[in-house]
N, C-alpha and C positions, 0 to 999 in steps of 0.2 A: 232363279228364272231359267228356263230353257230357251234357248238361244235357237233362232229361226234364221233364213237364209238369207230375208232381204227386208227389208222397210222403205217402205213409198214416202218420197218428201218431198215437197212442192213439184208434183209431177214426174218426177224421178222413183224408179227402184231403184234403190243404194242398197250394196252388202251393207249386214245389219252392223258390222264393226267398224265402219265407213260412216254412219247415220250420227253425226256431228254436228255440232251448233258453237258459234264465238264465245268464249266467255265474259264478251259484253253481251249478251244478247238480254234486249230486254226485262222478257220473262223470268228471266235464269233472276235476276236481281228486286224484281217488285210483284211477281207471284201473275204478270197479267199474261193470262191463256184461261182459256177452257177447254173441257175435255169432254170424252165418253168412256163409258166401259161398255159395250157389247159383245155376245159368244155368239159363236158357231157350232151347231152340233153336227155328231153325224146322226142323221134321221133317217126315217123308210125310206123318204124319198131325196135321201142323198145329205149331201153337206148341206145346211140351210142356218142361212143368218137369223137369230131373233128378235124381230118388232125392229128390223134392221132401218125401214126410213122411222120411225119413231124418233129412234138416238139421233137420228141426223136430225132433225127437225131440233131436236132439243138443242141441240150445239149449234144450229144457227141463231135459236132464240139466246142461248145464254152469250152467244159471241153479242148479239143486237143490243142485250142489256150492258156489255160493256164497250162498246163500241167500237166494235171491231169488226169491218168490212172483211168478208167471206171471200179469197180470190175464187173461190171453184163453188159450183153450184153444189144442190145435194147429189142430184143425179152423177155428176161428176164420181163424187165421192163415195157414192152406194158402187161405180161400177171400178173405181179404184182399190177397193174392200172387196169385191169379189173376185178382181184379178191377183190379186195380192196375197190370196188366201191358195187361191192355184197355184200361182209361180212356188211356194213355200211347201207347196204339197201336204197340206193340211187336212185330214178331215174336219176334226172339231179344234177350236181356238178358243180365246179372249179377243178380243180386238179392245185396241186402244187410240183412236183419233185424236189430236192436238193440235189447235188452234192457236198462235201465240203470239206476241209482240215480238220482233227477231232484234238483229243487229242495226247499229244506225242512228238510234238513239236514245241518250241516257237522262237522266231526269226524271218527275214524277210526269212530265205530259207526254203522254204515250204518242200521240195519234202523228207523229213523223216517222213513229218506226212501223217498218213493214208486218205485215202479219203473215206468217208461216204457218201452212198444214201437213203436219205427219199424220202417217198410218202405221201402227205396226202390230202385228197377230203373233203369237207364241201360245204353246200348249201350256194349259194352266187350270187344276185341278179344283173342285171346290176352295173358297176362299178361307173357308173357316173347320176343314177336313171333314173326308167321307164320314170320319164317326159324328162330329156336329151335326151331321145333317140325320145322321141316323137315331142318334140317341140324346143331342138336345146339347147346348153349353151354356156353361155360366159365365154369367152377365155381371157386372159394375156399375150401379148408377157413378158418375163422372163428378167430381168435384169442377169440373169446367162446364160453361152452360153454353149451349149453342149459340151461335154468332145472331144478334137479333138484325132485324128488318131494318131497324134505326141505323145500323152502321154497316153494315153491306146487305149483297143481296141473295137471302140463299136459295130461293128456287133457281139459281144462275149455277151451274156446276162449273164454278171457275176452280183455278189452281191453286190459286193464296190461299183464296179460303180455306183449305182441308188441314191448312196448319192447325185448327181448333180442333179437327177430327186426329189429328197425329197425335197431339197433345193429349186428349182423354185415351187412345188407344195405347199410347204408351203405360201411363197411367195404372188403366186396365191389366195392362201385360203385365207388369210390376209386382202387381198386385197377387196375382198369378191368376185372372179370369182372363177369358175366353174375347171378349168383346166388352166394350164400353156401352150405358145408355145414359145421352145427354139430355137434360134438360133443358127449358127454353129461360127466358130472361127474367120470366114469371114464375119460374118452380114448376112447370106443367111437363110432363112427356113429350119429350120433342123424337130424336130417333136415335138408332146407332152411330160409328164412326163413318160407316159406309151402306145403310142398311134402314130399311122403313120397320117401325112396330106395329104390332096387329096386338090385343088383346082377349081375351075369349073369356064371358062372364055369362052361365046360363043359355048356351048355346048361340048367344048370339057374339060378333067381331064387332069390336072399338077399334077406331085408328085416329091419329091426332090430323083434321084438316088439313088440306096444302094450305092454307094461308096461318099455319102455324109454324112459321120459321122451320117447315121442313125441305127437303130437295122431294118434289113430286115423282118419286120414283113410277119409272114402266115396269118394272116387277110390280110394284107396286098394286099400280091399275090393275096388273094380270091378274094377281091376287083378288082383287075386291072383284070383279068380274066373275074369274072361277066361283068364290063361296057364294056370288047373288045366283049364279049358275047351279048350284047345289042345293038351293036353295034357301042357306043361310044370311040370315038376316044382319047387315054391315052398317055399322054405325059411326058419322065422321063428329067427332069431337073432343076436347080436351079431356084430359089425364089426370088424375094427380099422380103422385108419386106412391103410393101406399097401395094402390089400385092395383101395380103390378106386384107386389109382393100378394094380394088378396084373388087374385084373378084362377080360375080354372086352370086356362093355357095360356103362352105366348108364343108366338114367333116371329120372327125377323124376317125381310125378301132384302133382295139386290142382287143387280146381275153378276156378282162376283161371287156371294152367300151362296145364291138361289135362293131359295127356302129352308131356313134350318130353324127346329124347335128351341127356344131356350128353357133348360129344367130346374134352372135355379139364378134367381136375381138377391145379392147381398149377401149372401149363404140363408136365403128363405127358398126353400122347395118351391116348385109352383105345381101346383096340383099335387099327383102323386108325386112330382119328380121326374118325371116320365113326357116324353112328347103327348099329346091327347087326339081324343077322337079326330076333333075338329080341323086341328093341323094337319095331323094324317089326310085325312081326306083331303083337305086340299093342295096337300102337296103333292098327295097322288097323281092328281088329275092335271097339275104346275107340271111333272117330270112326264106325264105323257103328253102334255102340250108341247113339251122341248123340242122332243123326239119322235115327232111327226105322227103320235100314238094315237089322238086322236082328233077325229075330223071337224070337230066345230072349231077346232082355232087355229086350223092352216091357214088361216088366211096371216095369223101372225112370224110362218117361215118365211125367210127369202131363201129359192135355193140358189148356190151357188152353181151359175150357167155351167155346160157340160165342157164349154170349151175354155174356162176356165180353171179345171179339176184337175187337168193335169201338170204337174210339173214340169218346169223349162227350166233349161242350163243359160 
């Protein structure tokens, strides 16, 4: 990780080797916080957050689903992310916000311990390297099955949760693939460790419903957006597993991924092996949405104010 100069916490910029927490603190011990991933690019028109209130929105719903009152609005939050992003002297980032149960109290009933909000941005390259994204990676369906509805809640991006995703990711790694893909509780396609599936069969996109034990990704959306925009036909429904070794194309979104093709899931090729038309193209038109390239979907930058951009001591 590349170490950045400051991190905002409960109101505070604190040097980032300063950004400390008790080691009673709630979270640290029963997984309760939620979080975001969000970046920053540098675009035409300058450093711009993306789909920046989105993720905020999202993290007050998944804080509401576990019941965790919000000390700072979003607005707060949106313009603590942009100051944060100047004081560090950033053009493009990740941004990381976190929501959490702090210090105070221990036990499984949460709601006497305070809740605590970090921000902190570091430069942070594709998630899964420039060549993933260029030339496609291989994939591990997961001998673990995603966390069903029945026993938590995973449209909620909490913290515990992602031990399921650690678990297949390791797994994966192990294995020596690129990425994990987890099934749901029913054997159907559910997503990656960090990352939504897209399938491509005869021109047209498969994707497994939000209310199929996925996390509703905003890449996500962006994605099914851009291809209805392309004018490819996007289909939300269940999976099997056999589907993705039979399918044209695949690829994965998330705002840590972006968009990267997978060319082989189990050691079965997908397609030729090769990323395919379909992904192409809309990852095209995903990386010039980033980068302020083109104009139907600025309305998805924030940029970071001018008087935010530069660096202070």
């Amino acid at each position: 990780m590349k170490q950045a100069d400051l991190i905002w916490m409960n109101g505070e910029f604190v040097a980032w080797e300063d950004a400390k927490v008790h080691v009673l603190t709630h979270g640290l011990h029963y997984g309760t916080g939620v979080f975001e991933g969000i970046r920053c690019y540098d675009t035409e028109i300058g450093p711009a957050v993306f789909r920046h209130e989105d993720h905020y929105r999202r993290l007050a719903r998944s804080a509401e689903l576990y019941y965790m009152p919000m000390p700072y609005d979003l607005a707060a939050l949106r313009a603590a992310t942009h100051e944060l992003i100047g004081r560090n002297g950033l053009r493009s980032c990740y941004i990381r916000p976190l929501a959490y149960r702090g210090y105070g109290q221990m036990g499984l009933n949460p709601l006497d311990a305070p809740v605590d909000v970090t921000i902190a941005v570091w430069e942070w390259g594709a998630y899964l390297g420039e060549e993933g994204k260029s030339k496609g990676i291989r994939a591990k369906v997961s001998s673990w099955r995603r966390i069903s509805p029945e026993s938590l809640i995973p449209s909620a991006k909490a913290s515990g949760q992602y031990l399921n995703s650690v678990l297949a990711k390791i797994e994966s790694t192990k294995a020596g693939y690129e990425e994990a893909i987890l099934l749901d509780d029913h054997g159907r396609v559910c997503e990656g460790t960090g990352e939504n599936i897209f399938v491509v069969w005869d021109g047209r996109i498969v994707t497994p419903p939000a209310a199929s034990s996925i996390l509703d990704g905003i890449t996500r959306k962006s994605a099914v957006q851009i291809a209805r925009d392309l004018g490819i036909e996007v289909i939300e429904r269940d999976i099997a597993r056999a589907e993705l070794y039979l399918a044209d194309e695949v690829f994965m979104t998330g705002t840590a991924a972006e968009l990267v093709p997978v060319r082989e899931i189990d050691d079965h090729p997908i397609g030729g092996g090769t990323p395919g038309e379909i992904t192409r193209a809309v990852q095209t038109v995903f990386e010039d949405a980033l980068h302020g390239r083109d104009e139907r979907y600025r309305e998805w930058l924030d940029p970071v104010p001018a008087r935010a951009g530069a660096k202070v001591g």
